[in-house]
C-alpha positions in Angstrom: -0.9 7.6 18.0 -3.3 5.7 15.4 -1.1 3.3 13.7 -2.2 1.9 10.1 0.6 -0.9 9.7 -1.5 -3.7 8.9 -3.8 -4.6 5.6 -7.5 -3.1 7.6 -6.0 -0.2 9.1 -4.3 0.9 6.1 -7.1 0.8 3.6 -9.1 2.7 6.5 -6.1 5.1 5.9 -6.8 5.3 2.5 -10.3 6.3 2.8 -9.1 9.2 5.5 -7.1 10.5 2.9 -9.2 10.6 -0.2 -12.0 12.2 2.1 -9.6 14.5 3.7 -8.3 15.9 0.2 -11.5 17.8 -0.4 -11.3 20.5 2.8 -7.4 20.4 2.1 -8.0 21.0 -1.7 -10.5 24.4 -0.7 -7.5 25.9 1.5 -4.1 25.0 -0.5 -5.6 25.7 -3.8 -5.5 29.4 -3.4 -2.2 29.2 -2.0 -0.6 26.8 -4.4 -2.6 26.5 -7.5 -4.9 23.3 -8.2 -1.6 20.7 -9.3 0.5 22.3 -6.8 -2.5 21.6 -4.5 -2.5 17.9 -5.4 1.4 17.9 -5.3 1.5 19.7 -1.7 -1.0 16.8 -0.8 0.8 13.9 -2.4 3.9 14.8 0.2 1.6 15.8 3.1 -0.4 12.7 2.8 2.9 10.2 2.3 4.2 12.1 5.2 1.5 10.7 7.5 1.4 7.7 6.1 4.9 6.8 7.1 4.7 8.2 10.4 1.6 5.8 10.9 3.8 2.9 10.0 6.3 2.8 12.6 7.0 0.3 15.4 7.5 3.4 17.5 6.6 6.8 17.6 10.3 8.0 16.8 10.7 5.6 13.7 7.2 6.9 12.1 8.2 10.2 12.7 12.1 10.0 11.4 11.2 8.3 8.3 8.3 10.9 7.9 11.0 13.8 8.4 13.1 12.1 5.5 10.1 12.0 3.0 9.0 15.7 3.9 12.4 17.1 3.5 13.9 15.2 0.7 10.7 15.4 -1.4 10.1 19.1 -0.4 14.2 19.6 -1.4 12.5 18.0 -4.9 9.6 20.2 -5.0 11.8 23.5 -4.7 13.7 22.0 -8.0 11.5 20.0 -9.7 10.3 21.6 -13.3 6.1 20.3 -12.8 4.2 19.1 -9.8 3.6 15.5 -11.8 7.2 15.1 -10.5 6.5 15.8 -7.2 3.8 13.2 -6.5 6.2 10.7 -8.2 9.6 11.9 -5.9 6.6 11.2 -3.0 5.4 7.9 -4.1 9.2 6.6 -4.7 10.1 8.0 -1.1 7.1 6.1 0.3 8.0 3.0 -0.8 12.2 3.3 -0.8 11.4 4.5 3.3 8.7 2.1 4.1 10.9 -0.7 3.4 14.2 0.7 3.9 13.8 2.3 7.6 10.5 0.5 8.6 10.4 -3.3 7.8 12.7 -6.1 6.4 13.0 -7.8 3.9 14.8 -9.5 1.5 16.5 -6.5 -1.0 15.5 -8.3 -4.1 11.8 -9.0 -3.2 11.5 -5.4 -1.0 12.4 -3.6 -4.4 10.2 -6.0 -6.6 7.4 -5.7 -4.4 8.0 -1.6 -3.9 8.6 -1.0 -7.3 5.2 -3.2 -8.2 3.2 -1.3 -5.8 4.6 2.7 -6.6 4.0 1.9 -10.4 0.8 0.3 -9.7 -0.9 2.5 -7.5 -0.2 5.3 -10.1 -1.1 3.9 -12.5 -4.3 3.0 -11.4 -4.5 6.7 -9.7 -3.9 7.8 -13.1 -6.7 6.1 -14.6 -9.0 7.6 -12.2 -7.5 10.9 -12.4 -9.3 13.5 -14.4 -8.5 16.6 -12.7 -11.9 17.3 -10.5 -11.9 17.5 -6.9 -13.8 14.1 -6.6 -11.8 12.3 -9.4 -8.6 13.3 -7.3 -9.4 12.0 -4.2 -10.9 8.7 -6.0 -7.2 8.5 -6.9 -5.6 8.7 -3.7 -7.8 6.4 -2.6 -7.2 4.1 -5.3 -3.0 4.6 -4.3 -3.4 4.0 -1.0 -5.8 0.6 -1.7 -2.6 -0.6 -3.9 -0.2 0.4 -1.6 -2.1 -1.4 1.4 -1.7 -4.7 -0.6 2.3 -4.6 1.0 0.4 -5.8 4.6 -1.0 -9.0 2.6 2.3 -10.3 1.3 4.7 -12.3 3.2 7.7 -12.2 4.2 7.8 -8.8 5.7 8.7 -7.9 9.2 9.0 -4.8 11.5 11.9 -2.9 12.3 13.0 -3.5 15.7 14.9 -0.7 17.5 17.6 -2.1 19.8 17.2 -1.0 23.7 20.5 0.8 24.7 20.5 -1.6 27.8 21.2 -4.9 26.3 24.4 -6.4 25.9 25.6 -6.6 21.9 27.4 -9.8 22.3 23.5 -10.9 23.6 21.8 -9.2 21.1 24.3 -10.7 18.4 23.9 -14.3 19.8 20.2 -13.6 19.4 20.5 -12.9 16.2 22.3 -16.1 15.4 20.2 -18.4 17.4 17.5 -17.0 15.1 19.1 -17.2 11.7 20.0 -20.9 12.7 16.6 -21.5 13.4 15.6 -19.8 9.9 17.6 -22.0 8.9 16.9 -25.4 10.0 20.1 -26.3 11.8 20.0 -28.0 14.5 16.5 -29.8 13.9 16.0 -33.4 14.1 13.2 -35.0 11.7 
């Protein structure tokens, strides 16, 4: 499976989606009306975006079951498709660095909460309801939202193998917050 978890790959991702917005816009539009086309694709395109950011297969795919199902839950309930592609971009980011990577709480919501508002915002600008103004405005999302791959202080999320020992794997873990630390070094 094409991964897009680092700065290149996920501005290539953003171009996919912009250009793939266009064929899906001819087909869901009938079905869905034109914002409910855009809304459908807000959650469609998130969807796959998370499942692209996984370590594994399995943690792509389970945060991209979370974002379908709790922003589709939103979607039966919500009162305009605006709020849609804003329950889809806050999933995004609360999944990409809740379930995917670490970081530090404070800075993962800082930086989240930087890059959802941002990319709308600049989405919004672009925005001005034709078929080639929309996808210019996923693309422009998914440029902000590639900026997270550029800043620091981020890591995957590793799952643990069922075969090794916890006391191991917590002795690990030490070791390495120790060495995060500086304990232990002699300058």
């Amino acid at each position: 499976m094409m991964r897009w978890n680092g700065l290149g790959r996920s501005l290539l991702f953003g171009a996919f989606a912009a250009a793939a917005y266009a064929p899906f816009s001819i087909i869901a539009t009938p079905l869905f009306g034109w914002s409910g086309a855009v809304a459908a694709y807000a959650l469609l395109s998130a969807a796959v975006y998370l499942a692209g950011l996984g370590q594994t297969l399995h943690q792509g795919l389970a945060a991209s079951l979370l974002l379908s199902l709790g922003v589709g839950a939103i979607a039966v309930v919500a009162p305009s498709d605006r709020d849609v592609v804003l329950a889809a971009a806050l999933a995004l980011g609360l999944l990409r660095s809740g379930l995917l990577y670490r970081s530090r709480f404070a800075r993962a919501l800082m930086l989240e909460s930087a890059l959802a508002c941002g990319g709308l915002l600049i989405a919004g600008k672009v925005f001005d309801g034709s078929v080639v103004s929309t996808a210019l405005a996923i693309w422009a999302f998914y440029l902000v939202q590639s900026v997270f791959f550029a800043v620091g202080g981020i890591s995957e999320r590793r799952e643990c193998p069922d075969d090794v020992d916890p006391f191991d794997a917590a002795h690990a873990g030490a070791l390495a917050v120790l060495d995060d630390v500086g304990v232990g070094d002699s300058d």
